[in-house]
C-alpha positions as CSV (number, residue, x, y, z in Angstrom):
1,X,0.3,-8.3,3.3
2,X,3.9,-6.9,2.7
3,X,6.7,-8.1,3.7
4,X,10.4,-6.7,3.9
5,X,13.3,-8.9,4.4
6,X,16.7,-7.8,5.2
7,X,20.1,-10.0,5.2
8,X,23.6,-9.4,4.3
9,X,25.3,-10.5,1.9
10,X,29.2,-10.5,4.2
11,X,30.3,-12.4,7.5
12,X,28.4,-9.5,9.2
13,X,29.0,-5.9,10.6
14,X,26.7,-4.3,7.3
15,X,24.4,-2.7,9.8
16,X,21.4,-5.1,9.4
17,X,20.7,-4.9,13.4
18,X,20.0,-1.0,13.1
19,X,18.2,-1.2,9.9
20,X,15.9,-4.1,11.5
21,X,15.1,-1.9,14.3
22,X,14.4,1.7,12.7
23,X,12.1,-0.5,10.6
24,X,10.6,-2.1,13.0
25,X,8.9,0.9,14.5
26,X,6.4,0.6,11.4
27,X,6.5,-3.4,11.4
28,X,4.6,-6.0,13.2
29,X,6.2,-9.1,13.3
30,X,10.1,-9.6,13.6
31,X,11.7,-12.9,12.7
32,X,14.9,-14.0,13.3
33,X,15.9,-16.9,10.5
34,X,19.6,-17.7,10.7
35,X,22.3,-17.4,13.1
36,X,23.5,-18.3,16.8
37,X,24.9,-16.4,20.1
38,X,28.3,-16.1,18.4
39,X,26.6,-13.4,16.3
40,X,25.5,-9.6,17.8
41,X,23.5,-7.1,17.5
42,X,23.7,-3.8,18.8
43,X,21.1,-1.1,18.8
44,X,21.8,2.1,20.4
45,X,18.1,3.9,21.0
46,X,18.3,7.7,21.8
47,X,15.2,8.2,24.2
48,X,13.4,10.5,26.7
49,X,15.7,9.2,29.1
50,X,19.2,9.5,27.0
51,X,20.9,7.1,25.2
52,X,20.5,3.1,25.6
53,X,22.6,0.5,24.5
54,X,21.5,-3.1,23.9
55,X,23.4,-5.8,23.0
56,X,21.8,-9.0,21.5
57,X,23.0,-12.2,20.4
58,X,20.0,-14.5,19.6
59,X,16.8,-12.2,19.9
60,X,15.7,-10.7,17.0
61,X,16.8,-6.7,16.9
62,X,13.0,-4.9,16.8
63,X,12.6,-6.6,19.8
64,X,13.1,-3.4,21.7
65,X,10.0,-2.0,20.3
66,X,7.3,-1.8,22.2
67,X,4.6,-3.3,19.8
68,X,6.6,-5.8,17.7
69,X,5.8,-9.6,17.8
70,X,9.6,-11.5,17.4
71,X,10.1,-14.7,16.0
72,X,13.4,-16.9,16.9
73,X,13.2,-18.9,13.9
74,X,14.4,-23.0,12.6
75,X,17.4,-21.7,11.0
76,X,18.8,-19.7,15.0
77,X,21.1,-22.0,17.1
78,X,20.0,-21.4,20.4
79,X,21.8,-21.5,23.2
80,X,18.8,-21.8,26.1
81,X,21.2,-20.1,28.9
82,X,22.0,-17.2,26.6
83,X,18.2,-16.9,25.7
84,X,17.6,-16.6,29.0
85,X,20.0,-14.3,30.3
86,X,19.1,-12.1,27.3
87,X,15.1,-11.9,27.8
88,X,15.8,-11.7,31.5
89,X,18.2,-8.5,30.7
90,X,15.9,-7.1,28.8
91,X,13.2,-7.6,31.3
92,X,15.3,-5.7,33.9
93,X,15.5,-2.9,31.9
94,X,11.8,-2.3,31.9
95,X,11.1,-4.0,28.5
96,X,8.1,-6.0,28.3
97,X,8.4,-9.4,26.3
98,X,5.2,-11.0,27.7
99,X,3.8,-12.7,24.9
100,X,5.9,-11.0,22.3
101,X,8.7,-13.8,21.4
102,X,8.0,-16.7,20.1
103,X,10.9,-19.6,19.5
104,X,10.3,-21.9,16.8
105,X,9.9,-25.6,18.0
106,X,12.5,-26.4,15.4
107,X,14.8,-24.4,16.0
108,X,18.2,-26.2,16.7
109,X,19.4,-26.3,20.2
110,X,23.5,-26.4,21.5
111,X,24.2,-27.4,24.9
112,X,27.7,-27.1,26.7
């Protein structure tokens, strides 16, 4: 089984979200390993219906395809009302999630 594993080696903004996602189109399972809400992703999908523009903070970025499995990792700091809010965005949007993220049971937790 093959695996392909991308991370930067800056504070950021080296294009990892949009390299996740084209790839993700031929992947199956998505796993975000490191990071919190403080950190962003945005993937801008050009579709039947025009353009789209997500913006994610703690789900991983080939979350917006249709197939992938997504993994929040141990290493994510989650913040449960931004989780939340993001899946529930996504939801709206007519992106199905059910049974396709999975959050690690270690993963550390910050509260307000």
């Amino acid at each position: 089984m093959p695996v392909t594993c991308v991370f930067g080696m800056q504070w950021g903004d080296e294009g990892k979200g949009r390299l996740v996602d084209l790839m993700a189109a031929r992947s199956d399972v998505i796993v975000r390993y490191q990071g919190g809400a403080n950190a962003g992703h945005t993937v801008v999908v050009d579709g039947a219906q025009g353009t789209a523009k997500y913006v994610l903070h703690l789900l991983p970025s080939g979350v917006i395809q249709p197939r992938t499995v997504n993994v929040v990792g141990n290493g994510v700091v989650v913040d449960p009302w931004t989780l939340i809010e993001e899946i529930d965005g996504l939801t709206a949007r007519g992106i199905d999630l059910k049974g396709r993220v999975l959050l690690s049971d270690r993963a550390h937790v910050v509260l307000p």
